[in-house]
N, C-alpha and C positions, 0 to 999 in steps of 0.2 A: 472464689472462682468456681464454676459450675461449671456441668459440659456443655454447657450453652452460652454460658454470656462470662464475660473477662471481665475483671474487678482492678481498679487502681487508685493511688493517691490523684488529686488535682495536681495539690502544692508539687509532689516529686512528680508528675508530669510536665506541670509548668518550668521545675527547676531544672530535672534532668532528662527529660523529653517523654513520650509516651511509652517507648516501647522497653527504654530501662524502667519505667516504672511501673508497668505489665509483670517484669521480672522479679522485681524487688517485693512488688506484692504477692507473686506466686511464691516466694523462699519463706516470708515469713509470715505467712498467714497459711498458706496452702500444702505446701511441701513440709513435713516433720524430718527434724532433724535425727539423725540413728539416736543410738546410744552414746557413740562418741559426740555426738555432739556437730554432724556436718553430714551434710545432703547430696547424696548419690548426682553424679552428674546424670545418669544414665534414667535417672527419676526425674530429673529436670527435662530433658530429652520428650521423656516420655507425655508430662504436663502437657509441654508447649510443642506439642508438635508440628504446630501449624509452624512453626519456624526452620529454619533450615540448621544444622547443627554447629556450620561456621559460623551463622549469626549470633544463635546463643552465644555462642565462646567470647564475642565481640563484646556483647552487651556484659557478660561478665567481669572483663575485663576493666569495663568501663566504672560499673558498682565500683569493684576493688579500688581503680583508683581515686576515688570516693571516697576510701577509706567504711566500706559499707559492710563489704564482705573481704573474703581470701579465699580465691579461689586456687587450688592446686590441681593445673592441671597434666601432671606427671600420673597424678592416680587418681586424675579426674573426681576432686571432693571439693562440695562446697562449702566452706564453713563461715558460720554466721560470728564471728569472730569470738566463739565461748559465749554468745549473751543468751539469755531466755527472751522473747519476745517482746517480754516489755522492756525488758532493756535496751534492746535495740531499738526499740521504737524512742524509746527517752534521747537515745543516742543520734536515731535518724532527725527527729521533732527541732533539737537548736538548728541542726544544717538547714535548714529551712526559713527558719526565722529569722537566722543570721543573715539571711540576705535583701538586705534594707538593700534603698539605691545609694549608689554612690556613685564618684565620679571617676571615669579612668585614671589609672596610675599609669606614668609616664614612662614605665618600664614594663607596661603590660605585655603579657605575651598567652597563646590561647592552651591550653591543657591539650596535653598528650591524648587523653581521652576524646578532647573533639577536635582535633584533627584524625582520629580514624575515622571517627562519624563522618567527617569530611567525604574520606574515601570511601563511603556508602552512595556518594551521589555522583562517585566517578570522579570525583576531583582530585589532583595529584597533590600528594604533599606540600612539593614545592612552588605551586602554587598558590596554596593556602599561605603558607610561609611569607608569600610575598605582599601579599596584601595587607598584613599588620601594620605597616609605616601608613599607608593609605589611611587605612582606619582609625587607627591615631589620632592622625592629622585631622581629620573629619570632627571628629567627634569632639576635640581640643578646642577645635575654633567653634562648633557650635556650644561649647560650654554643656554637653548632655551628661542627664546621671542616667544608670538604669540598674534595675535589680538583677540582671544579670548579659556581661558584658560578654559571658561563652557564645550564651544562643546569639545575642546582637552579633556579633562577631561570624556567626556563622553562616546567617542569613544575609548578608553584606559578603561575604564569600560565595555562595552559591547564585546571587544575583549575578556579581562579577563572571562568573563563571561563564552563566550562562551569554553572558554580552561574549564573550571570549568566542564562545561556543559559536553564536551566531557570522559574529567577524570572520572567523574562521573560515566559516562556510561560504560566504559572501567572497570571499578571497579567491579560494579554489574555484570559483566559476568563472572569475574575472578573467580573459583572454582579446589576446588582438584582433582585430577585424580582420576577418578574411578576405580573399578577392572574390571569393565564389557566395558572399553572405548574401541574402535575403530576405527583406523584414517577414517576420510569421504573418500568417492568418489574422489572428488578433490585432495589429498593428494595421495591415491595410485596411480591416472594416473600420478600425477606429477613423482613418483617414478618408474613408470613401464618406461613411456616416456624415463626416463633418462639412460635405461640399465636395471635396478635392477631388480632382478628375485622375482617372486611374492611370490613364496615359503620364499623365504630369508627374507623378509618383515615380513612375518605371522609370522616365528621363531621369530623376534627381537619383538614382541608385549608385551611378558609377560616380557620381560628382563625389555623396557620401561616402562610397569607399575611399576614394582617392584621398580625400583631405581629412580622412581618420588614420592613414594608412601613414600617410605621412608625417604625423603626430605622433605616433608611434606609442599611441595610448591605448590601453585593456581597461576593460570595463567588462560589467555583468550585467548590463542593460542596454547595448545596443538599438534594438527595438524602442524604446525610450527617445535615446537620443534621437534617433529616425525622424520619431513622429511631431519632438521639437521645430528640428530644421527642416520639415518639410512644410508643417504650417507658419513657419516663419518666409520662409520662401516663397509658398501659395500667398500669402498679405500680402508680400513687395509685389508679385505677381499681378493680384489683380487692382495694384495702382496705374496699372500699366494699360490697364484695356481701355480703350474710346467708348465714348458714351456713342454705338451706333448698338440698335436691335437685329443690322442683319448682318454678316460677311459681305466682305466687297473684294473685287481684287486690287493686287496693289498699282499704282502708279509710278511710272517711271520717275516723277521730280516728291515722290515718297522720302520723307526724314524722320528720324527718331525725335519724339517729344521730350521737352525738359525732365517728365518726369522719368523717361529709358535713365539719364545721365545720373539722376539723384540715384537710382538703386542701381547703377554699374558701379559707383563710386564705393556698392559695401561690398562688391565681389573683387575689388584687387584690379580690379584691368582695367587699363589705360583707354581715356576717352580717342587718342590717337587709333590703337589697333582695332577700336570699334567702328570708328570711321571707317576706316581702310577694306571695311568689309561690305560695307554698303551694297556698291558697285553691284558685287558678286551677288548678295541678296536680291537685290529687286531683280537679275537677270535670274536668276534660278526661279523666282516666281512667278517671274513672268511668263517665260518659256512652258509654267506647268498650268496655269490659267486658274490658279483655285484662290477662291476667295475666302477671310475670315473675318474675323469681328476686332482684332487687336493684331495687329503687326507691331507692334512696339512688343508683346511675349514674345511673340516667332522670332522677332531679332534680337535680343535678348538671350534666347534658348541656343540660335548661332553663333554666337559671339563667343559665348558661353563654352562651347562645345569648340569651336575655330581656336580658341586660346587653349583649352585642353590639348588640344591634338599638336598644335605647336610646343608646348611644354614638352611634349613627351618627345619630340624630332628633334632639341636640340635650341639653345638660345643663341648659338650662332647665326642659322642660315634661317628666318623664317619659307615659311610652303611657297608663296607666294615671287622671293626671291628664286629659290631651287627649281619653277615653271619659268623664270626668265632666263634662268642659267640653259636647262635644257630645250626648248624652243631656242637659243642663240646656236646652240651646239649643230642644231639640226639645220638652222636656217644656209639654204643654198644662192651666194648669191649670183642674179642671174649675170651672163656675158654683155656684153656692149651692142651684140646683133640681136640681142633676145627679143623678143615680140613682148608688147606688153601685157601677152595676156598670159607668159610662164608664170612672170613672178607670182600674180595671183593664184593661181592654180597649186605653186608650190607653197601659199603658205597657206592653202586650205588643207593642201595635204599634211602640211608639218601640224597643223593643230588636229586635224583628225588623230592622228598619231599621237599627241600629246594628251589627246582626251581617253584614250585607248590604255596610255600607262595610267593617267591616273586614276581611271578604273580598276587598273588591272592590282594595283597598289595600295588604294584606297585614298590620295591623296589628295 
C-alpha cells in the first residue's frame, strides 16, 4: 500500500467485502508488528486515515470475528494472533478456500459481524433479524447453493430495506381529499393537451371531491385519479353530442336521446328524477336564447348538478316539493266578490316572491 494507490486481496474482498480487506491487507503486509508482537491502533489510525476512527474499530471488530486478528481495545493493540506473516497468510489462505458452494442449513442464521455491516447502511438490527425466515424460505424452494450465504443474505436485506424505505414514504404522503383540492398545473395541461375543454374540467371538480370525500379514501396521487375520471367522463360525454356542425337553440318539444339514458344509468340517478327535470331545462333555456351544439351535455351536466344539490337538502323533502310547499303557504285565496282579475295579479306576485327567495337562497 502506497500513498497513492490501496492494495488488497480479491478472494478476501470477494469473501469478506472490500473494505475489511483494505484492512486485513494493510495489518499484514503494511503495518509491522512492535516487538511484542501487535500493531499500535494509533498506527492503524494513522495508515487509513482516509477513514473515520469509529469505522476502523467496526471493521476490526469484524476480522476478529473471523478469527483473523484480536483486537484489544481497552489499550487499543492489534494483534496478529502471535503469527509471522506467513503464517497468517497459511492461516487466512484455507478460510478462503473453504468456501465451496453449498446449500443453506435449515438453521441458518447471519453472523454477528454482518449484521453490524447491516447498520452501515442504516438498517436496524431488528429488521435484519427479520428477514431470515424470508430468506430461508426463498432460497429452500429455489433449491440455490452459493459460496457465501453472508453477502447473499445481506444484499436480500438491503434490497428489502430499501422497498421498506420506499413504502414508507409513499405512505406518509398518502392523505384525504380536501374540500379546498385542486388538480396541479401538470394535471390540467395533461387534460387540456388531450382535447378536454377547460370549462368541463372545472365542472367535474366538486363532483370529484364529493364522491372521494365520501369514500373516505387517502391516497398520494390524487391528480392521477383526477385525470382518470375525467377522461372517462369526457368519452361518455361526447357520446352525447349530435352530429350538427353549428349550435341551435333548444325547442320546446326537445327530449333526451337514448344515448342521455345509457350514461345516466353509470351515474346512479334515476331515469325518473331526470325526467322531472326536463320541464325546468328547456324553460331556462329558452327564456336565455342561446344556442349549442349537444343539449343532451347541457342536460346531463343539470341533472347531474340538480341531484347533487338535492343530496345535500335532504332525501326527504325534494326542492321541487319545498317551491310547492311554499308558494301554498303564500297563496291568498281570493273572496267570492273578487274581480277576476286579483287572483291573477296575486299569483304573479306570489311567484315573483318566490323567485326572489330562491335567488336569495340559491334554490
Amino acid at each position: 500500500m502506497s500513498d497513492n494507490l490501496i492494495s488488497f486481496s480479491k478472494d478476501a474482498a470477494k469473501t469478506l467485502g472490500i473494505s475489511e480487506a483494505i484492512l486485513l491487507y494493510a495489518l499484514t503486509n503494511t503495518l509491522k508488528p512492535s516487538k511484542e508482537d501487535f500493531i499500535s491502533f494509533e498506527d492503524v489510525l494513522e495508515q487509513l486515515n482516509f477513514w473515520e476512527e469509529e469505522k476502523i474499530k467496526t471493521l476490526l471488530k469484524k476480522l476478529q470475528l473471523k478469527g483473523l486478528i484480536t483486537f484489544d481495545e481497552g489499550v487499543k493493540e492489534v494483534y496478529l494472533m502471535n503469527l509471522k506473516k506467513e503464517e497468517l497468510a497459511t492461516k487466512v489462505q484455507p478460510y478462503f478456500e473453504e468456501r465451496s458452494e453449498s446449500f443453506i442449513e435449515k438453521n441458518w442464521k447471519p453472523e454477528e459481524a454482518l449484521i453490524e455491516q447491516s447498520g452501515e447502511y442504516g438498517i436496524p438490527r431488528n429488521f435484519v433479524l427479520s428477514q431470515v425466515k424470508d430468506f430461508l424460505l426463498l432460497h429452500k424452494e429455489k433449491n440455490d447453493s452459493s459460496h457465501s450465504w453472508g453477502i447473499k443474505f445481506l444484499r436480500f436485506v438491503i434490497k428489502q430495506w430499501r422497498k421498506q424505505e420506499i413504502s414508507d414514504f409513499k405512505e406518509s404522503r398518502r392523505k384525504p381529499l380536501e374540500q379546498s383540492w385542486v388538480p396541479d398545473d401538470d394535471a390540467m395541461k395533461i387534460l387540456t393537451n388531450s382535447g378536454i375543454e377547460k370549462e368541463f374540467i372545472k365542472n367535474e371538480i366538486p363532483e370529484f371531491i364529493l364522491y372521494w370525500s365520501d369514500k373516505g379514501e387517502i391516497s398520494d396521487s390524487w391528480n392521477t385519479k383526477f385525470i382518470s375520471q375525467i377522461r372517462r367522463q369526457w368519452a361518455k360525454n361526447q357520446h352525447l353530442i349530435e352530429n350538427t356542425e353549428s349550435p341551435y337553440p333548444i325547442k320546446e318539444s326537445w327530449r333526451p336521446s337514448e344515448d342521455f339514458y345509457q350514461v345516466l344509468e353509470l351515474t346512479g340517478i334515476s331515469k325518473k328524477f331526470a325526467d322531472s327535470q326536463i320541464y325546468e331545462f328547456i324553460l331556462y333555456w329558452k327564456e336565455t336564447g342561446q344556442s349549442h351544439n349537444s343539449w343532451n351535455s347541457k342536460f346531463i351536466q343539470h341533472v347531474k348538478y340538480q341531484w347533487q344539490r338535492q343530496e345535500k337538502f335532504g332525501p326527504k323533502e325534494t326542492i321541487k316539493e319545498v317551491e310547492k310547499r311554499i308558494e301554498s303557504s303564500w297563496e291568498i285565496k281570493p273572496s267570492e266578490d273578487t274581480s277576476s282579475t286579483k287572483p291573477r295579479s296575486s299569483k304573479k306576485k306570489i311567484h315573483s316572491r318566490l323567485q326572489e327567495l330562491k335567488e336569495k337562497h340559491r334554490l
